[in-house]
N, C-alpha and C positions, 0 to 999 in steps of 0.2 A: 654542555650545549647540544651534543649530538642526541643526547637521549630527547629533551625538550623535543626536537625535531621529528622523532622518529613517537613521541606519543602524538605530536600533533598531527601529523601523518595517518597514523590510525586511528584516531578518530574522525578524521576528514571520512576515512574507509568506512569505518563503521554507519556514519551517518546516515549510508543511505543502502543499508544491508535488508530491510525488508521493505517493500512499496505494499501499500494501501490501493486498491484495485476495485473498480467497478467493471464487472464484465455483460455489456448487454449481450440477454438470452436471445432476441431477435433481430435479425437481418434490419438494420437502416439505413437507407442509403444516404453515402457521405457521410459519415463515423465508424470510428476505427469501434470493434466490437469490445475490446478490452482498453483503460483508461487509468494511469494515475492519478492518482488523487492525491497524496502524500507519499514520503518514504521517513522510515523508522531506523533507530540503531539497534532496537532490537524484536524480538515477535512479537513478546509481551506488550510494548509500546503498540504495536501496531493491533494487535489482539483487543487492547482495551479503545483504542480512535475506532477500530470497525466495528466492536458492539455498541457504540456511541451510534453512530451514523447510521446503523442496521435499523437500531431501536427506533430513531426520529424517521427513519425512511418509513418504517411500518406503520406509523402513525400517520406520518403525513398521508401515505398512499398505499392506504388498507387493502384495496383490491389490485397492485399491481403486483404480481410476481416477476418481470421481464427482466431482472437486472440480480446479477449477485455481487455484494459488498464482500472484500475476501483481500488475505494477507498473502503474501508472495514472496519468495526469496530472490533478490535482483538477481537475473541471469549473469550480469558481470563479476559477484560474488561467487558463482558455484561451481566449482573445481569440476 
């Protein structure tokens, strides 16, 4: 029983060990400059959702560079 406990336990952790981050490059007022978007259990997972969202971001909005899509290790994971 105790083990059951102690994987589900870390996977609870793990779930949410990398976030999915949108950081706007410009000042605007009333938004926080950096924003979740998701969190991952791992980089890879998060790696492959932000070249998703990158690729459709470029398409959608060819001329805008103001924002970067970007993988992050939650501050509450890092020793």
């Amino acid at each position: 029983m105790r083990e059951g406990g102690l994987t589900a336990a870390g996977a609870a952790e793990r779930s949410s060990m990398w976030l999915l981050v949108i950081v706007l490059l410009n000042i605007v007022p009333g938004l926080n400059n950096v924003t979740v978007l998701n969190t991952f259990a791992t980089a890879e997972e998060c790696q492959i959702e932000r070249n998703r969202i990158g690729f459709e971001m470029a398409a959608a909005y060819p001329n805008e560079r103001d924002f970067v899509i970007a993988c992050q290790l939650n501050p509450k994971h890092s020793s």
